[in-house]
Structure formats: structure tokens, C-alpha cells
C-alpha positions in Angstrom: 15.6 116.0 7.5 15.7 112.1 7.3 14.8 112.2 4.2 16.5 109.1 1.6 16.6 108.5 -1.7 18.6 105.4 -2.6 21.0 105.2 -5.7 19.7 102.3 -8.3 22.9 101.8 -10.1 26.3 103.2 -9.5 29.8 102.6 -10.5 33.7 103.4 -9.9 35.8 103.5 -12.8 39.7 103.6 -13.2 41.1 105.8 -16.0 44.3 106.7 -17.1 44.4 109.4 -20.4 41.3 108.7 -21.7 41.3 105.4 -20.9 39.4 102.9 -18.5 41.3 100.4 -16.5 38.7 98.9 -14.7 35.2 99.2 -13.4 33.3 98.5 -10.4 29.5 98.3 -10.7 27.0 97.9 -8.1 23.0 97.5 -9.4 21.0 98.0 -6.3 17.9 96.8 -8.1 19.2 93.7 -9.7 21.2 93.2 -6.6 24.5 92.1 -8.6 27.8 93.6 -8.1 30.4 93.4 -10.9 34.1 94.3 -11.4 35.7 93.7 -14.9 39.1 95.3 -16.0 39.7 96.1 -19.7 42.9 96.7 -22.3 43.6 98.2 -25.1 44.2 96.6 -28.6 46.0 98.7 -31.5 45.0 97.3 -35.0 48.6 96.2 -36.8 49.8 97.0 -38.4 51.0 100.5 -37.3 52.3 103.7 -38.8 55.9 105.1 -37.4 57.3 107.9 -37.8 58.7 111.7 -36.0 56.1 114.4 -35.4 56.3 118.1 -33.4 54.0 118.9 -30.6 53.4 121.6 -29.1 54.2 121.4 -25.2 53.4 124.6 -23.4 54.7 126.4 -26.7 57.8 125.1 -27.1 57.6 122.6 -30.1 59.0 119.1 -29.4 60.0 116.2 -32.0 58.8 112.6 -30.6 58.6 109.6 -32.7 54.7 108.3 -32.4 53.3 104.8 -33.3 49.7 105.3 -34.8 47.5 102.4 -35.4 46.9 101.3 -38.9 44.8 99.0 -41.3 45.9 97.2 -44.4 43.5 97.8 -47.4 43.5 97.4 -51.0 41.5 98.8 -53.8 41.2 99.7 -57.4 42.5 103.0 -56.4 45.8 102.1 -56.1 45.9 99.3 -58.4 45.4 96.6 -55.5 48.4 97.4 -53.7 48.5 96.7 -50.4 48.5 100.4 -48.5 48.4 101.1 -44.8 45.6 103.5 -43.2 46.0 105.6 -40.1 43.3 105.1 -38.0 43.0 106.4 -34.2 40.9 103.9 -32.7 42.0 101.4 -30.2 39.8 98.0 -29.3 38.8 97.7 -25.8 38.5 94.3 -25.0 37.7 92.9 -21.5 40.3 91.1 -19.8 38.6 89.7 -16.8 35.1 89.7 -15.5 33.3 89.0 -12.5 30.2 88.8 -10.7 27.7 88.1 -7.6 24.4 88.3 -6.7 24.1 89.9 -3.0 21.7 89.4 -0.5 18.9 91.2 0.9 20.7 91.5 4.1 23.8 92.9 2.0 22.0 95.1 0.1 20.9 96.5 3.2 24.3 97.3 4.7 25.4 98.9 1.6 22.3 100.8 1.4 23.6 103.0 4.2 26.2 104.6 2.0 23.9 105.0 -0.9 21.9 107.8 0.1 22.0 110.0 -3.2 21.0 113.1 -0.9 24.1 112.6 0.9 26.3 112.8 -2.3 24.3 115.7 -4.0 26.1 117.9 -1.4 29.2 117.8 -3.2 27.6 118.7 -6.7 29.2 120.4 -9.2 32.1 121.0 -6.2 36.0 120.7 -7.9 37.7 118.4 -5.4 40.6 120.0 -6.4 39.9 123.0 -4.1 40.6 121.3 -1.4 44.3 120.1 -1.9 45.9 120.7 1.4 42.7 121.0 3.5 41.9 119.1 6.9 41.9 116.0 6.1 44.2 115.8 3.0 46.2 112.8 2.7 47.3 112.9 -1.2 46.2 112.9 -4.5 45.6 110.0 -7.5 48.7 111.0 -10.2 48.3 109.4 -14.2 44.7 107.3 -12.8 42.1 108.4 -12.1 39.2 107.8 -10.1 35.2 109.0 -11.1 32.0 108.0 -8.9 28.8 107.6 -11.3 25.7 107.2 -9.8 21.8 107.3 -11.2 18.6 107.0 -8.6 14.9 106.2 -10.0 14.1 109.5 -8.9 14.3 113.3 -9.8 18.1 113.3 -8.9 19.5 113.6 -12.2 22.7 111.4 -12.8 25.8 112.5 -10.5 29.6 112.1 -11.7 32.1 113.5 -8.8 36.0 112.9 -9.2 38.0 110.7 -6.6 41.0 112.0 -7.1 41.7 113.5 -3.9 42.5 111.1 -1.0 41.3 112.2 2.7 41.4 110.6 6.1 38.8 108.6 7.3 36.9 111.5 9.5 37.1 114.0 6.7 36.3 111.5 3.6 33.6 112.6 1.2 30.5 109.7 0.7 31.8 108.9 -2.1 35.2 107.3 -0.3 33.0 106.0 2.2 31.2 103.9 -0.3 34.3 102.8 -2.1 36.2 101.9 1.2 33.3 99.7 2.5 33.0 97.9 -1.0 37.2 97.4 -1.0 36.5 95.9 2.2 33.7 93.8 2.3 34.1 92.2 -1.4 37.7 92.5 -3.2 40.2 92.9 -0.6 38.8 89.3 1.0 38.9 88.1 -2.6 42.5 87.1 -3.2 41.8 87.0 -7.4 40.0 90.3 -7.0 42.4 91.9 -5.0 45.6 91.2 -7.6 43.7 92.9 -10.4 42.0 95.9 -8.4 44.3 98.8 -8.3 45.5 99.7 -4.6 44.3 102.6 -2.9 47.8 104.3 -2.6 49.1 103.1 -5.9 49.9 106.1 -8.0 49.1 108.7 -4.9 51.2 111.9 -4.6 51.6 113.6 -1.4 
């Protein structure tokens, strides 16, 4: 079957607990292709203190730094009193973007085909640790594939955290390879601030 259906928007994102790093977008339809990389901002001032948690049932005491806000009111006479709160900003610490081609769009096209990917639905790429093919695994980052069509292929997430060799790579690699390639690794800004393909990799 030579069927195709073509992804309209899809993305690679960097995370580490919880949070993203950085994010690669690619908008077939608009024909732009986007990176940006992001931080984390605690509101000051913060709360310090000791605190027990539970690690595999053993409790352990670890100091913790919780982020905080300074507030006032009637309730406590207008003193000045500081708030626990557990969000974080995200601000955006560098941004960039281009508008491809028609004859770029159609070399990427060729590893866009969402058929191709829907193979590996719902598939924990953690089963295959050790496998043909295995070369190692992403440690503390993380690595997700997000892709949406204009079709009936509903929206597709699959994780990157499992690293094979060329011949056994799943689509999703493919993709990512050819963008490395072709757009940040010949851009020496883009390259500095685009985390490496072995960095954090177990074997």
C-alpha cells in the first residue's frame, strides 16, 4: 500500500522532571521551522526548610527550597508574610525561526508520512532495551515526538528515549536525524544550544 498521509504540524521536545528544555517545531503547512529553549524562574523570595520523603519506603530528611510570594493584608495586620507557592515561570530564553522552501518541504516530506509512524502506536520503547539495534538510552532528559495530520489520524506522542543504530531506527529518529542535520548542526548558534544526541545517553 503506497498510501500517504503527511503530518501538518509536529514537534520534538526536551524534558527533564517535568520540565521542557527546549523545542523543535516543524509546521508543514506554514512552512516554518522553529527551535526555542526555555528556563525556569522561581518567584523570591523562597521558603527553606527540612522535610521527609518517602524514597522506596525508607523515609529520608532533605532540606527543600520552595518558591514563595510576599503578601500583605488586613489579616495579619499588614505584615509582610511569605506564601508557598509551587509554580515556576517558564520564560523563553532563545528563539528562532525560518521559512523553508517548497523544494525543502519536499525533502522533509519523506520522513513525514504519519502511516509510517502509526506503526509504533501505543508500543513502550522501553521493551526493546537490548534489542538489535540498541545503542543506549536518554538518562534525566528526555525525548517525546508530537505529531498532528489534517486527517483521521488522531494526534500521535511516542518517546525517544531509546537510541538505535541507523538500520534499526524507528521514523521517529529518522526524522529527527535529518532535521539535526540539515538545519542545527550547520548552524553554529543552533548547534551550542541544541542538546547533543549522546549527551546524557546510558549504555
Amino acid at each position: 500500500m503506497n498510501e500517504k498521509i503527511y503530518f501538518s504540524k509536529l514537534q520534538f521536545t526536551h524534558t527533564t522532571y517535568g520540565r521542557e528544555l527546549d523545542r523543535l517545531l516543524l509546521d508543514l503547512d506554514s512552512k516554518e521551522l522553529s527551535f526555542q529553549t526555555f528556563e525556569y524562574v522561581k518567584n523570591m523570595p523562597s521558603i527553606i526548610g527540612y522535610g521527609y520523603y518517602d524514597v522506596f519506603g525508607e523515609l529520608i530528611l532533605s532540606d527543600f527550597t520552595n518558591p514563595g510570594i510576599l503578601v500583605k493584608s488586613c489579616k495579619n495586620n499588614f505584615n509582610k508574610q511569605i506564601i508557598s507557592i509551587e509554580k515556576e515561570e517558564k520564560i523563553v530564553t532563545f528563539s528562532y525561526g525560518i521559512k523553508l522552501s517548497d523544494l525543502e518541504i519536499k525533502l522533509v516530506r519523506e520522513y513525514c508520512n504519519a502511516l509510517e509512524f502509526e506503526k509504533y502506536r501505543g508500543l513502550d520503547i522501553y521493551d526493546y532495551l537490548d534489542t538489535d539495534g540498541y545503542i543506549g538510552y536518554r538518562d534525566e532528559i528526555s525525548l517525546e515526538f508530537e505529531g498532528i495530520t489534517n486527517s483521521y489520524i488522531p494526534r500521535i506522542r511516542l518517546s525517544m528515549d531509546i537510541i538505535f543504530d541507523n538500520e534499526h531506527s524507528w521514523p521517529t529518529e529518522k526524522l529527527y536525524n535529518y532535521l539535526m542535520n540539515v538545519y542545527i548542526r550547520s548552524n553554529k548558534e543552533l548547534k551550542k544550544r541544541m542538546i547533543p544526541r549522546y549527551a546524557y545517553v546510558g549504555f
